[in-house]
C-alpha positions in Angstrom: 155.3 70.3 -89.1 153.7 70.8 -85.3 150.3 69.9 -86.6 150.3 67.8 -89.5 147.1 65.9 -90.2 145.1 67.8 -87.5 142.3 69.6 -87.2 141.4 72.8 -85.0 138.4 74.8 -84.4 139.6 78.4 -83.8 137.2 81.2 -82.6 137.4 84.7 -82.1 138.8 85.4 -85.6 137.6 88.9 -86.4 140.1 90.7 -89.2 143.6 89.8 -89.4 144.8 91.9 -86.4 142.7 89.4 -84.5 145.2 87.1 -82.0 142.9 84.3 -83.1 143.4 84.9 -86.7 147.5 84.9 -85.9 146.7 81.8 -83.9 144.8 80.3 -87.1 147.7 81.3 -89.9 150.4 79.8 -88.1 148.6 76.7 -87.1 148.0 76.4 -91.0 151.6 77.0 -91.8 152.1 74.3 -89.2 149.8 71.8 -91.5 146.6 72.1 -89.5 143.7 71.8 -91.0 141.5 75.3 -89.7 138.2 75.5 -88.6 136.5 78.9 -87.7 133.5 80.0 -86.1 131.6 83.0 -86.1 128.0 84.7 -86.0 125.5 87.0 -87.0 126.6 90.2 -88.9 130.5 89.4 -87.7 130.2 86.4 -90.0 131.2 88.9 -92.9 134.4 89.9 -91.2 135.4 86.6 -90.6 135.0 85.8 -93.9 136.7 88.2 -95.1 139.5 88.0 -92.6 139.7 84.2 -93.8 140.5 85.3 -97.4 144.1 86.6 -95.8 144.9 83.3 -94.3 147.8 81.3 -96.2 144.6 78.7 -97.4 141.5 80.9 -97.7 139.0 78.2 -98.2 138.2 77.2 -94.5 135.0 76.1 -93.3 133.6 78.3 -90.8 130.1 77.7 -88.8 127.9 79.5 -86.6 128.6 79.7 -83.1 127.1 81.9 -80.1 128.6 81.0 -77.4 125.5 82.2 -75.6 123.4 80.2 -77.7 122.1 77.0 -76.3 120.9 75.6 -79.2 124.6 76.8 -81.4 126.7 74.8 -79.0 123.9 71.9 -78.9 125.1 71.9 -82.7 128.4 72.5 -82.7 129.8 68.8 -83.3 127.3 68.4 -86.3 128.2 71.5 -87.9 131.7 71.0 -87.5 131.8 66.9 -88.8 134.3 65.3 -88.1 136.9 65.0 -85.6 138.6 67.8 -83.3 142.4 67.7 -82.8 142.2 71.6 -81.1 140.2 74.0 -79.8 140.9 77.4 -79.4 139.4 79.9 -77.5 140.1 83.4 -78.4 136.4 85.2 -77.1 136.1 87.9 -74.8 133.4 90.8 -74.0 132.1 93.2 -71.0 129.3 95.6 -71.5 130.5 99.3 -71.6 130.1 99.5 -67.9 132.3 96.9 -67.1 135.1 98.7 -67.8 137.1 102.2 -68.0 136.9 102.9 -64.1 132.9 101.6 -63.5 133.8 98.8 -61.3 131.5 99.6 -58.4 128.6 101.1 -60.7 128.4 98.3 -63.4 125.1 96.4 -63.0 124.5 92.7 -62.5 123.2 92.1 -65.6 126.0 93.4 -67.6 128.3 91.2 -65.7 126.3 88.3 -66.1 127.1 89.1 -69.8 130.9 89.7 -69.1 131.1 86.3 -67.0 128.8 84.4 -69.7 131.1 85.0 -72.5 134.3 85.7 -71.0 134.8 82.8 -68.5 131.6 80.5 -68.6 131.9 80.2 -72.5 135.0 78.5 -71.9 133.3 75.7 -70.5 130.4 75.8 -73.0 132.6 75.7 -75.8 134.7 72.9 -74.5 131.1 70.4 -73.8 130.1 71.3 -76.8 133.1 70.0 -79.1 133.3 67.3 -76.6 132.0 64.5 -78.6 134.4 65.2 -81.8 137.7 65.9 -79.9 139.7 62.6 -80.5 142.0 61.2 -78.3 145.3 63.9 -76.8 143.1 66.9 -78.0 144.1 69.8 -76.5 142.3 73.1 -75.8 143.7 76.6 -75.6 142.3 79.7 -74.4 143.6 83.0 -74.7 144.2 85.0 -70.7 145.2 88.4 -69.4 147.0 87.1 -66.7 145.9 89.0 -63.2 146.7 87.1 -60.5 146.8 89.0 -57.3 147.2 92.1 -58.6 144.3 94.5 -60.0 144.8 96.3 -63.4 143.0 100.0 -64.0 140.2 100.1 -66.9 140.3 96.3 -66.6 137.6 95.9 -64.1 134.9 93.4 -64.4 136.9 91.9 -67.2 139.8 91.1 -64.9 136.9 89.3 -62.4 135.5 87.7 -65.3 139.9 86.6 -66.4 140.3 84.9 -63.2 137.4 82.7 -63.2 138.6 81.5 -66.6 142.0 80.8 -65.1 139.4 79.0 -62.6 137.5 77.4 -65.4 140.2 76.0 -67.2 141.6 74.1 -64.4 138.5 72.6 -63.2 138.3 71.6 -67.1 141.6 70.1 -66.9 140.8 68.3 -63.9 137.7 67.1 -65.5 139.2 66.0 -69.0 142.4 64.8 -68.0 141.0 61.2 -67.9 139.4 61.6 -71.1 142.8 62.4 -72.8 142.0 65.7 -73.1 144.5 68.9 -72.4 143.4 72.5 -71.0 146.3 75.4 -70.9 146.3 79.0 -71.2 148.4 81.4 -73.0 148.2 84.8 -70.9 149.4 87.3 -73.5 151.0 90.6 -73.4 148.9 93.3 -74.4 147.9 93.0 -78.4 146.4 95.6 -80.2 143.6 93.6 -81.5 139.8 95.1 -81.9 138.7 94.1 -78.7 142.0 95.8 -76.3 140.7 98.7 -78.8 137.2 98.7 -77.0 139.1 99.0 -73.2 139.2 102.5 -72.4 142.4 103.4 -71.1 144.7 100.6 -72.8 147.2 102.8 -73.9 148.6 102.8 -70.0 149.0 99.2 -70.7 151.0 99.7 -73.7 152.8 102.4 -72.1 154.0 100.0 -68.8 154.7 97.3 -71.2 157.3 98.7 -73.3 158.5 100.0 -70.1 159.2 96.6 -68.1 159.5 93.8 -70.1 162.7 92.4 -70.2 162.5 90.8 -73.6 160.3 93.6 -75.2 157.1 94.0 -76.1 155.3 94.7 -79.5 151.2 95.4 -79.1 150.9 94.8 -82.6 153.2 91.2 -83.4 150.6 88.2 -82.4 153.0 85.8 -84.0 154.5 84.8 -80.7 151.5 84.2 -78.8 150.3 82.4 -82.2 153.7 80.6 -82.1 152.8 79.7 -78.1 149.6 78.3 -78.9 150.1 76.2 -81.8 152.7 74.2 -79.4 150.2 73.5 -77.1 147.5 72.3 -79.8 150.4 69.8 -80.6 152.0 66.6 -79.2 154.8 68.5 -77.6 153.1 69.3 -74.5 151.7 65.2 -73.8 151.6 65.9 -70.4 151.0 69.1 -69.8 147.5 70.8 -68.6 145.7 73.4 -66.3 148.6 75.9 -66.8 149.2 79.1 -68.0 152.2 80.3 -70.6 153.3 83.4 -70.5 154.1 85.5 -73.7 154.3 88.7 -72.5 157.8 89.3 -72.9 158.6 88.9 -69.1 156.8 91.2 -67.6 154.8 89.0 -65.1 158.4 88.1 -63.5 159.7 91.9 -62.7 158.7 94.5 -60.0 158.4 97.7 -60.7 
């Protein structure tokens, strides 16, 4: 099995349509040992999305990414050592998306950028002291390089300075051992593509143009994408981004 004997932090998991909760089954399947996090009153839901995985009885600790003093924690209430990290945590304010690019306040990207890009960073320092040697960190992209999407607005700023972020983190950690790679998915039907106003069109142009298909609500293959980076298959492999979006990034129109 791709991860036999290791252990990975996965975030993000919401209910089972959640792409980090795909990401967490399969890396289970694959004999990881799974560590979630969550907070406040979506601590319930991940609870009870953790029930659904194939071993139900995970640990899972609190984590805001825009806590200072939850990522100060994080390695204690974790224990232990890190294997994988996985990033799966995204958010804009209302105004940041659905068409109110030039109208959205500073403040409200400050929050988009925070959680969205920055945390990417946070989270990796903070599990920095309990990765052990060839851990590898994934995040989860939407892919926008040079091109920008409609509805996507501020979120698409806030996706290409994590594409940003994770190669300066690759740079950074490559001495220490340590990978950084992004999967840019496809469009998924999870709860937070649900909160984009407008997402349908993506669905729509998705089925359209991908050459090998596209399903918005099958995770398994960007699960399937993500597991193999958190393994030893990808030794020397970091700051890049996998696509599983079916093809679409390689077609015209």
């Amino acid at each position: 099995m791709l991860l036999d004997g290791k252990r990975v932090l996965v975030t993000g998991v919401l209910n089972d349509a959640s792409i980090g909760f795909s990401i967490a089954r399969v890396a289970q399947e694959q004999g990881a040992e799974v560590v979630l996090t969550s907070f406040g009153r979506a601590m319930r839901l991940t609870e009870r999305a953790a029930r659904r995985l194939p071993t139900p009885d995970v640990q899972i600790v609190e984590l805001d990414v825009q806590s200072t003093d939850d990522l100060d924690a994080l390695a204690g209430r974790v224990g232990g050592s890190l294997h994988g990290v996985v990033h799966s945590i995204g958010f804009a304010p209302e105004s940041c998306l659905g068409g109110g690019f030039m109208d959205a306040p500073w403040d409200d990207v400050a929050i988009a950028m925070q959680i969205s890009a920055y945390s990417l960073k946070a989270l990796t320092k903070a599990a920095l002291p309990v990765l052990a040697p060839g851990a590898s960190v994934v995040g989860l992209d939407f892919d926008n390089d040079d091109v920008a999407w409609p509805f996507y607005d501020w979120m698409g700023v806030a996706k290409a300075a994590f594409e940003s972020v994770a190669r300066y983190l690759a740079k950074e950690l490559g001495p220490q051992g340590v990978r950084v790679n992004l999967v840019a998915a496809g469009p998924i039907r999870s709860i937070a593509a649900k909160s984009i106003p407008g997402f349908e069109a993506f669905e729509e142009v998705w089925a359209q143009r991908a050459p090998l298909g596209w399903d918005v609500r099958d995770a398994e293959p960007v699960a399937r994408a993500a597991v193999a980076l958190l393994s030893d298959f990808f030794p020397a492999t970091t700051g890049e981004i996998v696509h599983v979006d079916g093809g679409f990034h390689a077609v015209g129109a």
